[in-house]
C-alpha positions in Angstrom: 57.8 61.1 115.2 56.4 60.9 111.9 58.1 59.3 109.0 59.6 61.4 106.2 57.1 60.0 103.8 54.2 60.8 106.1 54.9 64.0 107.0 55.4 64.9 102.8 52.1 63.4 102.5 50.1 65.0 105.0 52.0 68.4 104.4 50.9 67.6 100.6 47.7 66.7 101.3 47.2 70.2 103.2 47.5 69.0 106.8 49.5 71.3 108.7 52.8 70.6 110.4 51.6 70.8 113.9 52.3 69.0 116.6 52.7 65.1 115.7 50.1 63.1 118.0 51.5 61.0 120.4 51.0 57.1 120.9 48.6 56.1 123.8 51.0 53.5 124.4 54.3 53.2 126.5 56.9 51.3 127.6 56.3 49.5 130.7 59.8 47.7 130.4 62.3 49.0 129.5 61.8 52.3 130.2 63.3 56.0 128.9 67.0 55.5 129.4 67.1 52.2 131.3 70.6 50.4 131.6 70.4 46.8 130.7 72.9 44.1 130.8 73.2 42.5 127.5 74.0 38.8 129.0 70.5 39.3 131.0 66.7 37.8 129.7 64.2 40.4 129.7 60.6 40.6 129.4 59.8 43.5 126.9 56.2 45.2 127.3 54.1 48.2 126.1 51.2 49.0 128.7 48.2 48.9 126.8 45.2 51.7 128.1 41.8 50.3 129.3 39.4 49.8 126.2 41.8 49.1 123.6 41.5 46.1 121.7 44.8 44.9 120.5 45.6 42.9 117.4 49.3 42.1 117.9 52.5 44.4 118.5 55.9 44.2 116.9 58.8 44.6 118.6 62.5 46.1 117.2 65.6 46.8 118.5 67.9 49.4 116.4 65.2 48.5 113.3 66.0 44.7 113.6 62.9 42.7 114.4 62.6 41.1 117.5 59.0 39.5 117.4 55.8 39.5 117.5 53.0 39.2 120.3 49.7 38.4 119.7 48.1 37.7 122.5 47.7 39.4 126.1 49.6 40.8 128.0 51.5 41.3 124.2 55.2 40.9 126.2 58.5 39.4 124.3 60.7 37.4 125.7 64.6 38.9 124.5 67.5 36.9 125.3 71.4 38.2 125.6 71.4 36.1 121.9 68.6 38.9 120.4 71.2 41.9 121.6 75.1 40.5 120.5 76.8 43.3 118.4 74.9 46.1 120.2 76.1 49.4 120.2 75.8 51.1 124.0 72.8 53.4 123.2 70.1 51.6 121.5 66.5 52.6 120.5 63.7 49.3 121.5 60.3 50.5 119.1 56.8 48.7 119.2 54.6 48.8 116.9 51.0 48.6 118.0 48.5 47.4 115.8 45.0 47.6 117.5 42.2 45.8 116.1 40.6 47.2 112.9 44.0 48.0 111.6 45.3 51.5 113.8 49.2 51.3 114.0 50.4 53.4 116.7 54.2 53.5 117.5 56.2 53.9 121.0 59.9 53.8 121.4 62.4 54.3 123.9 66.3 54.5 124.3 68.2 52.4 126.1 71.6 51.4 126.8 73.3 47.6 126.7 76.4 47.1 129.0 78.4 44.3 129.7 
């Protein structure tokens, strides 16, 4: 999705409101709708298509940072500490910053039990 501030922009700027172009990256864990135990490590990572040259990707959970990785294969370690005071649906975003300064932005929902 595109933020507010984008969307007034580009709709200002003449650009129609169209589909909004979607990231060539993805979630290879977690996935859409995975179910994840909150006292469990995890091993969060975006799959990254053949060609791109990646400068580093952010990770967030419900807006909070989480981390940064900045070298292949770009994964984060989370630990049951990075998820305390969860609520049971939560959204995990990365943002991908690929080398010469492109930010792309994937995101999926999970949910945190105990």
């Amino acid at each position: 999705l595109w933020e507010p501030q984008v969307r007034a922009w580009a709709l200002g700027a003449g650009y129609s409101s169209g589909p909004v172009p979607q990231s060539p990256y993805s979630f290879s864990f977690p996935r859409q709708g995975s179910v994840l135990k909150k006292s469990a490590p995890y091993l969060f990572s975006v799959s990254i298509p053949q060609g791109k040259k990646i400068s580093r990707i952010d990770y967030f959970l419900n807006g909070t940072a989480l981390g940064s990785a900045q070298n292949s294969p770009y994964s984060l370690a989370v630990t049951a500490q990075d998820v305390q005071g969860l609520t049971p649906v939560s959204r995990v975003r990365a943002n991908v910053y690929e080398e010469g300064g492109s930010k792309n932005v994937t995101e999926v929902e999970v949910s945190f039990v105990e």
